[in-house]
C-alpha positions in Angstrom: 143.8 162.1 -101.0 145.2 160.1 -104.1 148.4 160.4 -105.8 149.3 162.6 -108.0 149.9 160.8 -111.7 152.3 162.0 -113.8 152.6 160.9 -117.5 155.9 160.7 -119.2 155.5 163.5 -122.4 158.1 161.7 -124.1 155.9 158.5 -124.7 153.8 159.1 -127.4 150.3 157.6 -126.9 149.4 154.1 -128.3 146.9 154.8 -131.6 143.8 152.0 -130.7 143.7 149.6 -133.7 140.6 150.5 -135.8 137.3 148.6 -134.8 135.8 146.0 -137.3 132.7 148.0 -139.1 134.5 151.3 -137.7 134.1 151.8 -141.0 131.7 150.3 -143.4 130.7 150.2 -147.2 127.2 151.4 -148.0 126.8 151.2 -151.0 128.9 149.9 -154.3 127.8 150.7 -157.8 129.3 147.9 -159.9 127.5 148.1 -162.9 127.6 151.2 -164.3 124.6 152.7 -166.0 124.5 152.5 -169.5 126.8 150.0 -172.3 130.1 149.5 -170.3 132.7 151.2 -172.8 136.0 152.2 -171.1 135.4 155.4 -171.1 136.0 157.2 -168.4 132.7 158.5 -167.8 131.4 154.7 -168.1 134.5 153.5 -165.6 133.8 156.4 -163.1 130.0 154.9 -162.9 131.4 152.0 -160.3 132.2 152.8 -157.4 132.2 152.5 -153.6 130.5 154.1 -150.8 132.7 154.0 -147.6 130.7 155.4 -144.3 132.4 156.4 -140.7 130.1 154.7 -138.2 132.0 156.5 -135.6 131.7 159.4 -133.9 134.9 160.5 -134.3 137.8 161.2 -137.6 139.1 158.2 -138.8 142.6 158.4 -140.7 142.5 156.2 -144.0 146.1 156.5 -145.0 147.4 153.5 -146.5 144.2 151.6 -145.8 143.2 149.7 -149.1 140.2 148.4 -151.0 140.5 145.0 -153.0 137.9 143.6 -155.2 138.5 139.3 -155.7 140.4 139.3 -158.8 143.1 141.6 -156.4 142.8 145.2 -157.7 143.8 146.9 -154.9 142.9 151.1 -154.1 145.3 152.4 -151.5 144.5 155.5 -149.3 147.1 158.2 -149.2 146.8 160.7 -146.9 143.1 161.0 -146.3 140.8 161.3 -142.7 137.3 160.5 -142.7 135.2 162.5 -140.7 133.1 161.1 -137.9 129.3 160.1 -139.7 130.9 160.9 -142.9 131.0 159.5 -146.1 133.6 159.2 -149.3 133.4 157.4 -152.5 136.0 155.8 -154.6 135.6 156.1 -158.3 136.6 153.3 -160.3 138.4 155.8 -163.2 140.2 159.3 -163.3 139.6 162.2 -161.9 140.6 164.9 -159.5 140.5 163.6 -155.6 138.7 165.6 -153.0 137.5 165.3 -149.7 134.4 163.7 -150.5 135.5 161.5 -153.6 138.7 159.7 -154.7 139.8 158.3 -157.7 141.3 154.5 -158.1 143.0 155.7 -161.6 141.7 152.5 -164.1 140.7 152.9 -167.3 138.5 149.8 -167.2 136.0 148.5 -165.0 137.0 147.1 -161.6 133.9 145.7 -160.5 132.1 142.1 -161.8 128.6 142.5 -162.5 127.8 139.0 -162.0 129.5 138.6 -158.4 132.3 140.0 -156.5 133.3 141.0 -153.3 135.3 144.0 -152.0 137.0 144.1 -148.6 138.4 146.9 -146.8 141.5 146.4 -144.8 143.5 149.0 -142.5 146.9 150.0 -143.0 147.9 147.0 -140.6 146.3 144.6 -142.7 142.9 144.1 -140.6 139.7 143.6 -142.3 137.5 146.1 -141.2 134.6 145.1 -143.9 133.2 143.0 -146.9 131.0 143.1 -149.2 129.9 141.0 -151.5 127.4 140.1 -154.6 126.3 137.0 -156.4 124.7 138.1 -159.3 123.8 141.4 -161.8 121.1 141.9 -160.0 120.2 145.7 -160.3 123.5 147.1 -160.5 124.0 148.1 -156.9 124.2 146.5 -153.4 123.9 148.5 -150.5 126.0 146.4 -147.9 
């Protein structure tokens, strides 16, 4: 008969660092439809589509997204659910659990090449995405 085990209660568990492609864009809309203007219905046209590939909730707090020129969007306190999907609007609006809101009033996004990365709160990249011309507007990565 084995041991008994016993596990100390005081000695929180170890979180596992998140997986490269745990967590993946699927689609970015950098060029906005329409003449860019900077308003807020124009700037709110880009944005990024960020996809749980796991089968469990991920938690996105303080992970960012960064475009090339260094525009950063930083995660507050926000879990993804497992197979689900958020996106991140370039302009203002009101957050919920299915879209966020970066907060510019101009566009983020280059429409002639760019690439965004997503990074966890520790700093790993978890994925890129990138585009080398205008193309039709959209990549799906």
């Amino acid at each position: 008969m084995p041991a008994p085990t016993w596990t100390d209660p005081d000695q929180a568990a170890t979180p596992s660092a998140p997986a490269v492609g745990s967590v993946r864009f699927t689609r970015i809309r950098y060029n906005a439809a329409g003449t860019d203007t900077r308003k807020n219905a124009s700037v709110n046209g880009e944005y990024v589509r960020l996809t749980n590939k796991t089968r469990v909730t991920t938690t996105l707090t303080g992970w960012t997204v960064r475009d090339r020129a260094g525009n950063t969007y930083t995660f507050s306190t926000f879990r993804l659910g497992a197979g689900k999907s958020v996106l991140i609007r370039t302009g203002k609006g009101s957050n919920t659990a299915s879209t966020r809101f970066w907060g510019r009033t101009g566009h983020i996004w280059n429409n002639g090449g760019d690439a965004a990365t997503l990074r966890s709160s520790g700093g790993k990249t978890i994925d890129t995405c990138s585009w080398s011309s205008a193309g039709r507007g959209y990549t799906a990565c």
